[in-house]
C-alpha positions as CSV (number, residue, x, y, z in Angstrom):
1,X,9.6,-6.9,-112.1
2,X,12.7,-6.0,-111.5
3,X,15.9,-5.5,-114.2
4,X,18.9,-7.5,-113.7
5,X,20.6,-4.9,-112.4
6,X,18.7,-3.6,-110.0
7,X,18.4,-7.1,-108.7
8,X,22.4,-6.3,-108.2
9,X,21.9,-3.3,-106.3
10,X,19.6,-4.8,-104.3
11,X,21.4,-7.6,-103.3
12,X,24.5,-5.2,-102.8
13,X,22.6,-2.9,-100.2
14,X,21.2,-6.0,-98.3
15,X,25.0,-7.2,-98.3
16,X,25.9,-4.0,-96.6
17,X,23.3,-3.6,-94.4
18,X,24.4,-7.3,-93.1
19,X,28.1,-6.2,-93.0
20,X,26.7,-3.6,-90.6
21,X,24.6,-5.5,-88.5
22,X,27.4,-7.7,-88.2
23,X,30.2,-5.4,-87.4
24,X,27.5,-4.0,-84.6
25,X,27.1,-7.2,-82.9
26,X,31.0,-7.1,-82.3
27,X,30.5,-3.6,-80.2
28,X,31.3,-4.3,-76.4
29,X,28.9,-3.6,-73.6
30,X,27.9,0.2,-73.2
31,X,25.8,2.0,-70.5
32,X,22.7,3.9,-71.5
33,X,24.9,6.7,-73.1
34,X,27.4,4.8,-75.6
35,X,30.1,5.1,-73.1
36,X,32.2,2.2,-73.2
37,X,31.5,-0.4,-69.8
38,X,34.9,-2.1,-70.2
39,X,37.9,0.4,-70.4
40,X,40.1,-2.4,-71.7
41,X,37.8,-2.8,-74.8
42,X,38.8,-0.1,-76.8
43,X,40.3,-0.5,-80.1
44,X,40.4,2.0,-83.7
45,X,37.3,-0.7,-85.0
46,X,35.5,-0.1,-81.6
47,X,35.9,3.3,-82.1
48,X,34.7,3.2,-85.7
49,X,31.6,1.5,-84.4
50,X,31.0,3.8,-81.8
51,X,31.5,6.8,-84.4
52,X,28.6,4.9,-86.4
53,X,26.2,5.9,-84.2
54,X,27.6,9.0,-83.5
55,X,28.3,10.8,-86.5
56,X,26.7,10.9,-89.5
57,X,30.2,10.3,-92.2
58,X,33.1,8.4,-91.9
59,X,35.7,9.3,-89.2
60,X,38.3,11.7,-90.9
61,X,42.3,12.1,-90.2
62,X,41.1,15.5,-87.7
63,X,38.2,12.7,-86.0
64,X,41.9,10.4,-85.4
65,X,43.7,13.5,-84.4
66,X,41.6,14.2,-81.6
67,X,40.6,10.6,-80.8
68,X,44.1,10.0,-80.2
69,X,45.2,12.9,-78.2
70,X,42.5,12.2,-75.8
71,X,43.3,8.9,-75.6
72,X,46.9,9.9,-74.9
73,X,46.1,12.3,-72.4
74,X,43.2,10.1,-70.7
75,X,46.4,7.4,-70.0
76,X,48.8,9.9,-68.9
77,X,46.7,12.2,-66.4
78,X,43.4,9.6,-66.3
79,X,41.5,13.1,-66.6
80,X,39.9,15.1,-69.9
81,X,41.6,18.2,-70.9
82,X,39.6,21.2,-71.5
83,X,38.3,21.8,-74.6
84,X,40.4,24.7,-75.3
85,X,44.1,22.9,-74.4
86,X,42.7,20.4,-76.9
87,X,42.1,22.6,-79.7
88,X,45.3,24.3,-79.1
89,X,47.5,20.8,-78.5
90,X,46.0,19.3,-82.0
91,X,46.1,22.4,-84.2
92,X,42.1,22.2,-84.3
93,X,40.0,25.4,-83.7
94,X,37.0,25.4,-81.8
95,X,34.8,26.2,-84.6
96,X,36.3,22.9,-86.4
97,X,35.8,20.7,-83.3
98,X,32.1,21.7,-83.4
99,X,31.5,20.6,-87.0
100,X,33.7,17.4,-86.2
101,X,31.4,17.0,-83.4
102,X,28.1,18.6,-83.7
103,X,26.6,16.9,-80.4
104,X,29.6,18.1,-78.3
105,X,33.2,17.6,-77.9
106,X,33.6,16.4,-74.8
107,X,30.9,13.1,-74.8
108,X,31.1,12.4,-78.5
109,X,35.0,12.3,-78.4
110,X,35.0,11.1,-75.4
111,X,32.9,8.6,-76.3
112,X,34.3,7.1,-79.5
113,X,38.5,7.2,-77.2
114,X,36.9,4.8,-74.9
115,X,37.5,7.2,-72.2
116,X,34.9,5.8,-69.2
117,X,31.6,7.9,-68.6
118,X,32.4,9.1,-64.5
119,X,35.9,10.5,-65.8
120,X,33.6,12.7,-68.5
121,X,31.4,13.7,-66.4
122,X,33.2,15.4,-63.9
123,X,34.4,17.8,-66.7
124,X,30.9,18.5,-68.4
125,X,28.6,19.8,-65.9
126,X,26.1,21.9,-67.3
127,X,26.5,25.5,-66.6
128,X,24.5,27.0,-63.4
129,X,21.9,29.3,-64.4
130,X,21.1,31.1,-61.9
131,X,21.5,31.8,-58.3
132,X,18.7,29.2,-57.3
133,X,21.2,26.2,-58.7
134,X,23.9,26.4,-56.1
């Protein structure tokens, strides 16, 4: 039998775990990959969903920083910028945009800035290994 209080907690974790299921039902549609279908459909909470499934914390200030530049630069150019003009434009090193995004810069940040999937792609192509690829 449980104590009072852990009847508390319990209740609190279901009430969470609801808060999320809800929040996730308000996610617009995605492809296969998590990019966003619907360009329009971006917002910070999006985002914040999106960064859910991504990451395994809490988006910080540095997540923002770089969220926002690309979003910036997506409207301005409608292209990605190379990883390395983005570290240098927001301050952040390489090494710090790895940790930030351990599964890649360029889809994960991409992913959570709403910028669409056939714009990413076209600026992460896996590197040819050898002479047989071209």
């Amino acid at each position: 039998m449980r104590t009072p209080n852990e009847q508390l907690e319990a209740q609190e974790r279901r009430r969470k775990m609801q808060t999320v299921v809800d929040r996730s039902s308000l996610l617009p549609e995605t492809d296969e990959d998590g990019y966003l279908k619907k360009e329009g459909a971006w917002t910070k909470e999006i985002a914040e969903l999106l960064a859910q499934k991504i990451l395994p914390g809490e988006l910080t200030e540095d997540h923002w920083k770089v969220i926002n530049y690309l979003r910036h630069y997506y409207t301005e150019l409608r292209a990605v910028p190379p990883v390395r003009k983005l570290a240098r434009d927001t301050g952040i090193s390489l090494r710090e945009l790895k940790e930030l995004f351990p599964d890649g810069v360029t889809p994960d940040a991409c992913r959570m800035a709403g910028i669409p999937r056939h714009v990413v792609t076209v600026f992460h192509r896996p590197a040819y290994t050898s002479q047989d690829d071209f």
